[in-house]
VMD Tcl script that builds the backbone (N, CA, C; Angstrom):
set m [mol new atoms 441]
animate dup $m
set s [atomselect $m all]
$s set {name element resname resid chain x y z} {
  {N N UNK 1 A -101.966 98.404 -111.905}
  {CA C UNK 1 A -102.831 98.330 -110.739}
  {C C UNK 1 A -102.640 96.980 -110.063}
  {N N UNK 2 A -102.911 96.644 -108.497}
  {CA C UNK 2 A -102.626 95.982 -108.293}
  {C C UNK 2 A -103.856 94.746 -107.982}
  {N N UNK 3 A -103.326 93.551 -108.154}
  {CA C UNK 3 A -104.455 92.698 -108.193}
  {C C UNK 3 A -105.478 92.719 -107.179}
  {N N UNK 4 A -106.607 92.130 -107.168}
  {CA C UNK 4 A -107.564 92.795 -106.265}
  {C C UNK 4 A -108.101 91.012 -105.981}
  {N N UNK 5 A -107.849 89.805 -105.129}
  {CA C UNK 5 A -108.007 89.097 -105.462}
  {C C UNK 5 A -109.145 88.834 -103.897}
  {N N UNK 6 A -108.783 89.498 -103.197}
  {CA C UNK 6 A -109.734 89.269 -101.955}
  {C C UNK 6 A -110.078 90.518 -101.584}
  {N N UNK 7 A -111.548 90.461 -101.121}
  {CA C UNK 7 A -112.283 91.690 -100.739}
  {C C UNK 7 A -113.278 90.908 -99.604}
  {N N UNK 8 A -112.919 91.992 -98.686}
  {CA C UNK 8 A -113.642 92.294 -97.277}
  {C C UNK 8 A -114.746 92.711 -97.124}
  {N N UNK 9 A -116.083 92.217 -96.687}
  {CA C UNK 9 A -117.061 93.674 -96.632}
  {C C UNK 9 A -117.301 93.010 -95.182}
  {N N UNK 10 A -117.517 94.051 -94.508}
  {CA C UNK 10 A -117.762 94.195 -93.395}
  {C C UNK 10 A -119.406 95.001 -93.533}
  {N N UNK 11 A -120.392 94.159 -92.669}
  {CA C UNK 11 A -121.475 94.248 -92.798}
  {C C UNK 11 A -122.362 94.523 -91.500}
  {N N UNK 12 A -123.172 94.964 -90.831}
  {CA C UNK 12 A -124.222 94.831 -90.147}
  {C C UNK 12 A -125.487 94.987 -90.438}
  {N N UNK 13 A -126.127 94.713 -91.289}
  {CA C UNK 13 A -126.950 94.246 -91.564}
  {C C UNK 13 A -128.157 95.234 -91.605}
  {N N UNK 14 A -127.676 96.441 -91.942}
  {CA C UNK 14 A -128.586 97.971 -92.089}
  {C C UNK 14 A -128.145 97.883 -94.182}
  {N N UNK 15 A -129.130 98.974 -94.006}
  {CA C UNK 15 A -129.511 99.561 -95.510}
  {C C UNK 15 A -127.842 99.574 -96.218}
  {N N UNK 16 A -127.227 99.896 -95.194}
  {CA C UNK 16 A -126.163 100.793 -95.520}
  {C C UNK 16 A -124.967 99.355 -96.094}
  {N N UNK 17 A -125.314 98.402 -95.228}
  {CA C UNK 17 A -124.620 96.973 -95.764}
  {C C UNK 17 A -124.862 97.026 -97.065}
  {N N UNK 18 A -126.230 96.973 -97.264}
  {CA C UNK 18 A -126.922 95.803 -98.343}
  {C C UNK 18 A -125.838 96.880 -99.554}
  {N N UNK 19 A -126.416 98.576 -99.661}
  {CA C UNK 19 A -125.601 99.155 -100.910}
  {C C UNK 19 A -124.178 98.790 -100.851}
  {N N UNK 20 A -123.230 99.103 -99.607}
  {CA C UNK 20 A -121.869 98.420 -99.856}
  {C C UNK 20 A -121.828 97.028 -100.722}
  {N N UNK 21 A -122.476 95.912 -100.100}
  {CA C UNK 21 A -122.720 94.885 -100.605}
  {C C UNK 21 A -122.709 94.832 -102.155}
  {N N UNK 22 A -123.531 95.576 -102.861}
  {CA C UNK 22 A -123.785 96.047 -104.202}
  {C C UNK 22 A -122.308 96.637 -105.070}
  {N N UNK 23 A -121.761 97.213 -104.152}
  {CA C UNK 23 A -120.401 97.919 -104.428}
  {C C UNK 23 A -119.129 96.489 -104.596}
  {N N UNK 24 A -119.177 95.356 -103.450}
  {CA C UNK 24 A -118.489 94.840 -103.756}
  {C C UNK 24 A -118.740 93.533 -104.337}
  {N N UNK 25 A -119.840 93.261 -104.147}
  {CA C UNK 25 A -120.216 91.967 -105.352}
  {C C UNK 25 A -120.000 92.820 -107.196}
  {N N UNK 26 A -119.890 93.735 -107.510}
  {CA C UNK 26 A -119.861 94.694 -108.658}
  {C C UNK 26 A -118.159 94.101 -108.576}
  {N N UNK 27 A -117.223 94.653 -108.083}
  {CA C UNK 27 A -115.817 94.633 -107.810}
  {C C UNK 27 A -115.643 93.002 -107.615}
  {N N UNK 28 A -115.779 92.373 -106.867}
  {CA C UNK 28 A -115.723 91.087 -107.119}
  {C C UNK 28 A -115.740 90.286 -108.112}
  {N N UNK 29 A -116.636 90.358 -108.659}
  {CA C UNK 29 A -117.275 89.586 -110.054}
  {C C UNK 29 A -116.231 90.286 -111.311}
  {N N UNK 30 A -115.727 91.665 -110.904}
  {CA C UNK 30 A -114.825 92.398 -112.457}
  {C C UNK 30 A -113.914 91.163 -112.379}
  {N N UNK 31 A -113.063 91.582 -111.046}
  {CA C UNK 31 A -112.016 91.140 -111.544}
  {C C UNK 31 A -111.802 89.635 -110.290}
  {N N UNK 32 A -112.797 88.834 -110.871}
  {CA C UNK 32 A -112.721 87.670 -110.102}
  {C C UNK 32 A -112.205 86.940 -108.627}
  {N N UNK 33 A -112.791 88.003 -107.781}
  {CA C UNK 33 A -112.516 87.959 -106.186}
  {C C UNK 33 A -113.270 86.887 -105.822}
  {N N UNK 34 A -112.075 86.394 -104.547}
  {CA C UNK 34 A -113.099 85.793 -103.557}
  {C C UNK 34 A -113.604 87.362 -102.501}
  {N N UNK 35 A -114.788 86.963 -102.035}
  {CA C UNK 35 A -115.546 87.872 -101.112}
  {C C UNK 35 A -115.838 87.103 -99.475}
  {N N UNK 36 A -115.102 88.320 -99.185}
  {CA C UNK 36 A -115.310 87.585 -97.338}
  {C C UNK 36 A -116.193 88.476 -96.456}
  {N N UNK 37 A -117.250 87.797 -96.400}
  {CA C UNK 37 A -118.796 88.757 -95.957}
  {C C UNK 37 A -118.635 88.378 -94.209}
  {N N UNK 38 A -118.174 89.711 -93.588}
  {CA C UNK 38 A -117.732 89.614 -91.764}
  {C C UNK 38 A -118.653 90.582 -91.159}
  {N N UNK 39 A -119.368 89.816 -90.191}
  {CA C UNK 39 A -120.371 90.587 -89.415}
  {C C UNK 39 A -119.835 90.408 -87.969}
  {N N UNK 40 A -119.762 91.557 -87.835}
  {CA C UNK 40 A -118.857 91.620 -86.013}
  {C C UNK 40 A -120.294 92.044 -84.959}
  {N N UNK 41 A -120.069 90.922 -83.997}
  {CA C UNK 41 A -121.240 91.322 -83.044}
  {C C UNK 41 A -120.310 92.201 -81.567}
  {N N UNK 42 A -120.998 93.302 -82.071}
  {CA C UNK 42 A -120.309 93.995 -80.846}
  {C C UNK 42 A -120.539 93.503 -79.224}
  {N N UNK 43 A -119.302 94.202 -78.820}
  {CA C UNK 43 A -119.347 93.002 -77.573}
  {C C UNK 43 A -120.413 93.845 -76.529}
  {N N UNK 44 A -121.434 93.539 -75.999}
  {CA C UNK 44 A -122.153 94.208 -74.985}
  {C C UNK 44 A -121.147 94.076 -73.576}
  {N N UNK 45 A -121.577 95.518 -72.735}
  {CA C UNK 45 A -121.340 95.706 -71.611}
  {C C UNK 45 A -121.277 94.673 -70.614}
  {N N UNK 46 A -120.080 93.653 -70.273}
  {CA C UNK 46 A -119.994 92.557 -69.120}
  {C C UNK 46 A -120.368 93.729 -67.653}
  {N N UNK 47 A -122.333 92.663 -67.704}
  {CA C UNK 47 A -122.203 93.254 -65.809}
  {C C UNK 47 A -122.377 92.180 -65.256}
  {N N UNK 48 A -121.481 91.173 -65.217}
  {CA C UNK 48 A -121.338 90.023 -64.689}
  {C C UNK 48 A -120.991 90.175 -63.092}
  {N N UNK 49 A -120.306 91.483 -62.437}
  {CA C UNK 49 A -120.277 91.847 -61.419}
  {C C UNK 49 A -121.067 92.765 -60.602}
  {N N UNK 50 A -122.110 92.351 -61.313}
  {CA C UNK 50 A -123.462 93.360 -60.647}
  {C C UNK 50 A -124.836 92.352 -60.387}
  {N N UNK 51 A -125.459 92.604 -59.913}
  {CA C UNK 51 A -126.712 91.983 -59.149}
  {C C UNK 51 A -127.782 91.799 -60.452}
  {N N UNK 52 A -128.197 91.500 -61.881}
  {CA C UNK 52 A -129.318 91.188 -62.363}
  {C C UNK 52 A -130.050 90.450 -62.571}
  {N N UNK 53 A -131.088 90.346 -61.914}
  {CA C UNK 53 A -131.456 89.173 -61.492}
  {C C UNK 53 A -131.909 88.160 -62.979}
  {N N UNK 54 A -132.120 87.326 -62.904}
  {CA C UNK 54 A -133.035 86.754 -64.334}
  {C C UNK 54 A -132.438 86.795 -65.592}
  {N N UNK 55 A -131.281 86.916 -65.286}
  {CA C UNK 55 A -130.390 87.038 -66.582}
  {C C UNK 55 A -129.040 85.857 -67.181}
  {N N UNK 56 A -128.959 85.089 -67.574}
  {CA C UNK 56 A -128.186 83.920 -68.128}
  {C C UNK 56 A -127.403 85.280 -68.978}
  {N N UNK 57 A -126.172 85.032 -68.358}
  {CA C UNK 57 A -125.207 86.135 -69.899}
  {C C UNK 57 A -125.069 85.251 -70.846}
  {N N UNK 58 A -124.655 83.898 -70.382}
  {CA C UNK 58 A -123.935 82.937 -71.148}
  {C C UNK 58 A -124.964 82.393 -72.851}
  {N N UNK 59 A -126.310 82.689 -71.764}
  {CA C UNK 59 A -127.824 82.325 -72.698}
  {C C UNK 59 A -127.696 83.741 -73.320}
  {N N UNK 60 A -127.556 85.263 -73.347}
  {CA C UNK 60 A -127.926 86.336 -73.634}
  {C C UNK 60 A -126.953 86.245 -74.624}
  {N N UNK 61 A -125.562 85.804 -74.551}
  {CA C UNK 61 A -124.789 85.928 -75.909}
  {C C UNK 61 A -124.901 84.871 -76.638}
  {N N UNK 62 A -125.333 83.638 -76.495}
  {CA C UNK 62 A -125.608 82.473 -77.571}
  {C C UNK 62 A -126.965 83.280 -77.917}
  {N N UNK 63 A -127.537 83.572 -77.703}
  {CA C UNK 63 A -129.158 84.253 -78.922}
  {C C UNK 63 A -128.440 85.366 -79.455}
  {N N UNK 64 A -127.594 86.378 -78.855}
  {CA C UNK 64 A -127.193 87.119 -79.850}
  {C C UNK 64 A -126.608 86.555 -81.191}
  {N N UNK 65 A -125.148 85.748 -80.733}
  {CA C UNK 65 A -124.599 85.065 -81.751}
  {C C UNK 65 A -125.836 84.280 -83.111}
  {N N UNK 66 A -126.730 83.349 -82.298}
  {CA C UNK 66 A -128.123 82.609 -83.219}
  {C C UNK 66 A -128.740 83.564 -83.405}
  {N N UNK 67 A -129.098 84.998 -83.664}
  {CA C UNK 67 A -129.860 86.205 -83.820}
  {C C UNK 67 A -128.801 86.195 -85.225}
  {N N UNK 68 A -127.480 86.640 -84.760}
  {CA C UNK 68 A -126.808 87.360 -86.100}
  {C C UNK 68 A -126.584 85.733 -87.446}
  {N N UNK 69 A -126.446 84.860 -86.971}
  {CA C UNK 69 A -126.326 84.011 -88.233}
  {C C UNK 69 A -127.862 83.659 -88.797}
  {N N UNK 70 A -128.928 84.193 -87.673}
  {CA C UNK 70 A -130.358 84.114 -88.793}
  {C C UNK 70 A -130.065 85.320 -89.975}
  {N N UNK 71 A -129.927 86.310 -89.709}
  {CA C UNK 71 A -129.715 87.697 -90.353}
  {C C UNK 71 A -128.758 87.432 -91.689}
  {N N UNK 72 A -127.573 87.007 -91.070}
  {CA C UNK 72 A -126.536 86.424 -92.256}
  {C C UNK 72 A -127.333 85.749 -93.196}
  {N N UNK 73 A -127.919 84.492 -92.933}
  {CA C UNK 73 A -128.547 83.517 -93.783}
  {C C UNK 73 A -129.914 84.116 -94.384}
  {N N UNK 74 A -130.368 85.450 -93.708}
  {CA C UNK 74 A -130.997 85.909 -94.421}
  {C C UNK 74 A -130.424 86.877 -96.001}
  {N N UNK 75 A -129.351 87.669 -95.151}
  {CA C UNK 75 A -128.916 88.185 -96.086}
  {C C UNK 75 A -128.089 88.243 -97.290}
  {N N UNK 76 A -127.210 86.958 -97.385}
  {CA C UNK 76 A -126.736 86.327 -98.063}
  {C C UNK 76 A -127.073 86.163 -99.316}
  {N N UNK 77 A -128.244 85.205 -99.518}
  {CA C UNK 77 A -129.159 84.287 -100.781}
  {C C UNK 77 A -129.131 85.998 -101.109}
  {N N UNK 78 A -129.815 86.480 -100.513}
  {CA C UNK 78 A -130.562 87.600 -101.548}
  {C C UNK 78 A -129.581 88.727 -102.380}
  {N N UNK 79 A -128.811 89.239 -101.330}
  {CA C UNK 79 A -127.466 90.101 -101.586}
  {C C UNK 79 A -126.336 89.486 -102.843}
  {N N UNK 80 A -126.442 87.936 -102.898}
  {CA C UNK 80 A -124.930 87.237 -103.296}
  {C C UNK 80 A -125.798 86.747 -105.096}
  {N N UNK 81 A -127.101 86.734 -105.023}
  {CA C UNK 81 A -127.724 85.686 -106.223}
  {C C UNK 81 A -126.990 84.751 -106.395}
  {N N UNK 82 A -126.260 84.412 -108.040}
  {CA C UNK 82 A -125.340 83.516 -108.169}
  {C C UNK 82 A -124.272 83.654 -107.989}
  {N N UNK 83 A -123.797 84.627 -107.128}
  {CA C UNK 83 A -122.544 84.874 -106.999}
  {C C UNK 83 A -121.820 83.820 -105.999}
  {N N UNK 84 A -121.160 82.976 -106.635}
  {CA C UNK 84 A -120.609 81.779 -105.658}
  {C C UNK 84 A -119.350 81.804 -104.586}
  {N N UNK 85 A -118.090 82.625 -105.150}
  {CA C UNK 85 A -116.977 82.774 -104.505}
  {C C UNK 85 A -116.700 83.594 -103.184}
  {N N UNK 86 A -117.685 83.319 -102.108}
  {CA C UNK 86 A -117.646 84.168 -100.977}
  {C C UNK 86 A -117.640 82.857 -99.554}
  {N N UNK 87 A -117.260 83.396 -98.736}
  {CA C UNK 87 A -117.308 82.872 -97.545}
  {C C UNK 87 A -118.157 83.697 -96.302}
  {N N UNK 88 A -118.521 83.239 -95.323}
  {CA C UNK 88 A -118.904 84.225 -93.976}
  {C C UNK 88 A -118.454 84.380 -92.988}
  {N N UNK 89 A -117.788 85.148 -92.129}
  {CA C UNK 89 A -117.812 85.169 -90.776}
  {C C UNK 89 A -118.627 86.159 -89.696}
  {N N UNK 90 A -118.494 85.137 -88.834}
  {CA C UNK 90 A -119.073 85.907 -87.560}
  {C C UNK 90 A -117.996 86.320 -86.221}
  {N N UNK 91 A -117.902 87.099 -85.894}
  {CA C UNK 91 A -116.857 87.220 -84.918}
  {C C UNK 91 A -117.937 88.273 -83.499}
  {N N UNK 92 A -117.552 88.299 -82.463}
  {CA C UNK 92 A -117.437 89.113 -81.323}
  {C C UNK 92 A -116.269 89.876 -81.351}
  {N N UNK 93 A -116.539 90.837 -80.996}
  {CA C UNK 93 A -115.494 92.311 -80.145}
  {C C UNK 93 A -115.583 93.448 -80.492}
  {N N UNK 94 A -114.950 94.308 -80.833}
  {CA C UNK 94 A -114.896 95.383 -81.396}
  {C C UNK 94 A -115.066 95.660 -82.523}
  {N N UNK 95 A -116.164 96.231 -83.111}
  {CA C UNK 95 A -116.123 96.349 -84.803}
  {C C UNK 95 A -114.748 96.619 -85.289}
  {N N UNK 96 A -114.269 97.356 -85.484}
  {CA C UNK 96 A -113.611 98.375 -85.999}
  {C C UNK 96 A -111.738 97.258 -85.515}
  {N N UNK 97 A -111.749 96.938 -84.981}
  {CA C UNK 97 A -110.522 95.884 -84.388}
  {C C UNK 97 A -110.857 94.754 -85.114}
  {N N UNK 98 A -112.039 94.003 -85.307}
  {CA C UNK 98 A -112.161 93.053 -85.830}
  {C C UNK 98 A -112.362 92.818 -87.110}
  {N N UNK 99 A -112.427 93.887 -87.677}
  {CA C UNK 99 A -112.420 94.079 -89.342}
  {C C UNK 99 A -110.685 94.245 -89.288}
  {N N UNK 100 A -110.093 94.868 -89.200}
  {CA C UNK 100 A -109.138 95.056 -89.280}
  {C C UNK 100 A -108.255 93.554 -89.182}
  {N N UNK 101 A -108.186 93.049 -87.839}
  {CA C UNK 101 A -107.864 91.639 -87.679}
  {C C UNK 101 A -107.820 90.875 -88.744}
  {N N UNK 102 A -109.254 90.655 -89.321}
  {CA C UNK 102 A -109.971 89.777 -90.064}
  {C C UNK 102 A -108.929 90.227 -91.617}
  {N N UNK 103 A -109.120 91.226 -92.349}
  {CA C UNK 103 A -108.154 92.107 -93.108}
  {C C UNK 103 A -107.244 91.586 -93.267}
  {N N UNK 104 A -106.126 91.484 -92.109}
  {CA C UNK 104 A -104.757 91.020 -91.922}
  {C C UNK 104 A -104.377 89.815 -92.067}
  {N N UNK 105 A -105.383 88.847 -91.278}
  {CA C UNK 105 A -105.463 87.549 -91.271}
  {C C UNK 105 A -105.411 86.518 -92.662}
  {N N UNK 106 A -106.066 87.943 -93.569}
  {CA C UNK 106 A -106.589 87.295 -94.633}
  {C C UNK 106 A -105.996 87.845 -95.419}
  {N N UNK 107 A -104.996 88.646 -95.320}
  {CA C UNK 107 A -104.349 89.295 -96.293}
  {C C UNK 107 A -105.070 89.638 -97.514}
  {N N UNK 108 A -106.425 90.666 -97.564}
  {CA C UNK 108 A -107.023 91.192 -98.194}
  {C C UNK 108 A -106.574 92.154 -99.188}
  {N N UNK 109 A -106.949 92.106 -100.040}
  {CA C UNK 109 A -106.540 93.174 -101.021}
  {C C UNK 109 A -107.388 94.405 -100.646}
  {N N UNK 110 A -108.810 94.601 -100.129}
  {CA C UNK 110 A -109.301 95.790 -100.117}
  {C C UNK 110 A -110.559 95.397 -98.896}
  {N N UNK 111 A -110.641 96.269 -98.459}
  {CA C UNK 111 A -112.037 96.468 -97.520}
  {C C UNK 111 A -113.574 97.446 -97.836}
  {N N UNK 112 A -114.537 96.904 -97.913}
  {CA C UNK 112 A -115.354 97.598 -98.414}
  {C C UNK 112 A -116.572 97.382 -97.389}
  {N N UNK 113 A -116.934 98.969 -96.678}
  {CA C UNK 113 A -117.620 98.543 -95.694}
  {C C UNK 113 A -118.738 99.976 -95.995}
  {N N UNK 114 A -120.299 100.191 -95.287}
  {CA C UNK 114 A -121.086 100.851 -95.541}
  {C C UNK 114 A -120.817 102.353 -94.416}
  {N N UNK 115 A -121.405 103.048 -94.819}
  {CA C UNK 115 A -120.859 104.372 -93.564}
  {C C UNK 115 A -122.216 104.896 -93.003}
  {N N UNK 116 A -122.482 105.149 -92.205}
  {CA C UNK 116 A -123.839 105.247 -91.831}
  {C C UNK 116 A -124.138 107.226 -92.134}
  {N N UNK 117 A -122.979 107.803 -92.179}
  {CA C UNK 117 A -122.692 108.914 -92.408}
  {C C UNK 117 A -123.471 109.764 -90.872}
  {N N UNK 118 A -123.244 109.474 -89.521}
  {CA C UNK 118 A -123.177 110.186 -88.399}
  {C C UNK 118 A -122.509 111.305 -88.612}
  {N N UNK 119 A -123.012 112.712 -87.796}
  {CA C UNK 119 A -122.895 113.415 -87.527}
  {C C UNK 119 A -123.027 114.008 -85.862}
  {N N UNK 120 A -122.384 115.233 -85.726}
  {CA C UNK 120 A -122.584 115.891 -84.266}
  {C C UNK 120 A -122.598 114.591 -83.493}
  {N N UNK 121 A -123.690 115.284 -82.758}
  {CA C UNK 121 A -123.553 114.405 -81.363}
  {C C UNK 121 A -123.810 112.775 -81.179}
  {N N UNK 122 A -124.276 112.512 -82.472}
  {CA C UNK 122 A -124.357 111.261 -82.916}
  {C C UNK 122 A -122.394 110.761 -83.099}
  {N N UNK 123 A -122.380 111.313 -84.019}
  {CA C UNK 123 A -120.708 110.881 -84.047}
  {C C UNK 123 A -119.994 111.047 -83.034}
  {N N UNK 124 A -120.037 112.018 -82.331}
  {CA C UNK 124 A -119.760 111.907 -80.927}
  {C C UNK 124 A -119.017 110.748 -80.063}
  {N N UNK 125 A -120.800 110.304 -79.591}
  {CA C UNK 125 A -121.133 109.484 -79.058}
  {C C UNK 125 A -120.892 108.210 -79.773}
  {N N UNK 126 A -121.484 107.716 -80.743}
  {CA C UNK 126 A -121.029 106.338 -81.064}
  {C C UNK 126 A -119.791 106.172 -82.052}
  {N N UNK 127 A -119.179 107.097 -82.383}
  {CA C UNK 127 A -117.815 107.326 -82.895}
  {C C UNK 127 A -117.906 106.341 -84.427}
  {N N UNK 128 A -117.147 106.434 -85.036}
  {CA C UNK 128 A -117.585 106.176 -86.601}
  {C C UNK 128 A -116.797 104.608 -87.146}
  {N N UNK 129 A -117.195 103.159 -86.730}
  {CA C UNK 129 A -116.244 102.213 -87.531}
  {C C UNK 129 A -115.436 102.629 -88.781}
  {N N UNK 130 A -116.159 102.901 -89.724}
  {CA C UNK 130 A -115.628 102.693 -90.801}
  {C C UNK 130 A -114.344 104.261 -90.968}
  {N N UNK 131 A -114.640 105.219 -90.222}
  {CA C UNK 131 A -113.429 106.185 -89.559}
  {C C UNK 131 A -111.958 105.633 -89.341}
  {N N UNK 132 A -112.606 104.658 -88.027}
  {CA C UNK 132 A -111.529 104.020 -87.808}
  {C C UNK 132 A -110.347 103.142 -88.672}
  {N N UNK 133 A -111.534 102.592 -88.930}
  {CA C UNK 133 A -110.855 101.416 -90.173}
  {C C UNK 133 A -109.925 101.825 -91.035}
  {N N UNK 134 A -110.514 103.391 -91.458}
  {CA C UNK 134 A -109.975 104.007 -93.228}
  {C C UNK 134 A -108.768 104.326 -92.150}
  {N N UNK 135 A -108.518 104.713 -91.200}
  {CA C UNK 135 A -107.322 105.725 -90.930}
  {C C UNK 135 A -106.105 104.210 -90.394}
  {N N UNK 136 A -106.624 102.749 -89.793}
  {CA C UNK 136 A -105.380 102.215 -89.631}
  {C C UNK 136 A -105.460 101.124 -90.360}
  {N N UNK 137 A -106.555 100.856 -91.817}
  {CA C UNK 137 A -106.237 99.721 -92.093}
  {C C UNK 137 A -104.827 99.134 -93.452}
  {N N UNK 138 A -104.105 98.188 -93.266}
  {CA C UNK 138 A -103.289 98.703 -94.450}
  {C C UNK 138 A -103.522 98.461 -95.659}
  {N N UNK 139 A -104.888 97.696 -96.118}
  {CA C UNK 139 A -104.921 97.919 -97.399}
  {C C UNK 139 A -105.851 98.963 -97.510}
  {N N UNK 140 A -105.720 99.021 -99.350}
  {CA C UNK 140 A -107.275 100.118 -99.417}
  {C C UNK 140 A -108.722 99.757 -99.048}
  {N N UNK 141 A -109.493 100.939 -98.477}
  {CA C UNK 141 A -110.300 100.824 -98.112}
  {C C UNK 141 A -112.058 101.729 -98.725}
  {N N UNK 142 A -112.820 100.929 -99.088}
  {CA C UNK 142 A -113.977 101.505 -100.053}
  {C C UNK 142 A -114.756 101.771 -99.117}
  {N N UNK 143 A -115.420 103.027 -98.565}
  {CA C UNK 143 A -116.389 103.209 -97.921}
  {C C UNK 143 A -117.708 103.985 -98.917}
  {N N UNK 144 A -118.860 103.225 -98.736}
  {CA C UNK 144 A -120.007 103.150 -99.517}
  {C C UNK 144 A -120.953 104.171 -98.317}
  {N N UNK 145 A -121.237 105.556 -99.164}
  {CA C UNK 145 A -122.372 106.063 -98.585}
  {C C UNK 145 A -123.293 106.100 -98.848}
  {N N UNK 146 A -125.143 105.823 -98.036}
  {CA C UNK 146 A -126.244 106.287 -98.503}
  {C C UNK 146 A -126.141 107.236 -99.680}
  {N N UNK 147 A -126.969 107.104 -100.767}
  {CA C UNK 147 A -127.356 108.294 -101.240}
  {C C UNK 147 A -128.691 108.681 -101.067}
}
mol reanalyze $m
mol bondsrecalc $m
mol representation Tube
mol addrep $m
């Protein structure tokens, strides 16, 4: 088998994180991974070419960005206990592109991300990250469902 020395979890910060989370701090700790905990803030709709009044974008994405590293620093301590060998990132863009990126960059041994398990018109419509991920990422990939 092949060594498993870096692991990915890709997180947003639903139920569905925290059990992945559980899945790869378990896998981590076997066989002595570092853990790279990546929360992608999806990029909202630029209507920078439209009329709204009262709106700072520049202010609307610095509170998003200071929104998601409160969340991180929340979720961290509690999710990691003593588990020491992890790092964090935060990125903007595309979920599903930026896990992947991040993956590559880092030449990961595995990705382990939560599935929200959408259906119909739900899947549809907001179409499935962790879908994406399993079908172009090149290492293996652990997707953790609700039970």
């Amino acid at each position: 088998m092949k060594n498993i020395d870096k692991i990915l979890l890709a997180i947003d910060f639903s139920d569905s994180s925290q059990h992945a989370c559980e899945y790869a701090l378990t896998l981590a700790s076997q066989f002595n991974s570092k853990l790279l905990i990546l929360h992608v803030i999806n990029e909202p709709v630029d209507l920078r070419g439209f009329y709204v009044p009262h709106i700072s974008f520049d202010r609307l994405e610095q509170e998003i960005e200071e929104g998601a590293r409160k969340m991180m620093d929340q979720f961290v301590p509690k999710a990691m206990g003593s588990f020491t060998n992890f790092e964090t990132c935060i990125v903007s863009g595309i979920p599903y592109d930026e896990i992947l990126k991040k993956a590559d960059d880092e030449n990961t041994s595995m990705i382990i991300l939560g599935t929200h398990g959408r259906t119909g018109i739900d899947h549809l419509l907001f179409g499935s990250t962790a879908e994406r991920v399993v079908r172009t990422a090149k290492c293996p990939v652990l997707t953790v469902r609700m039970s």
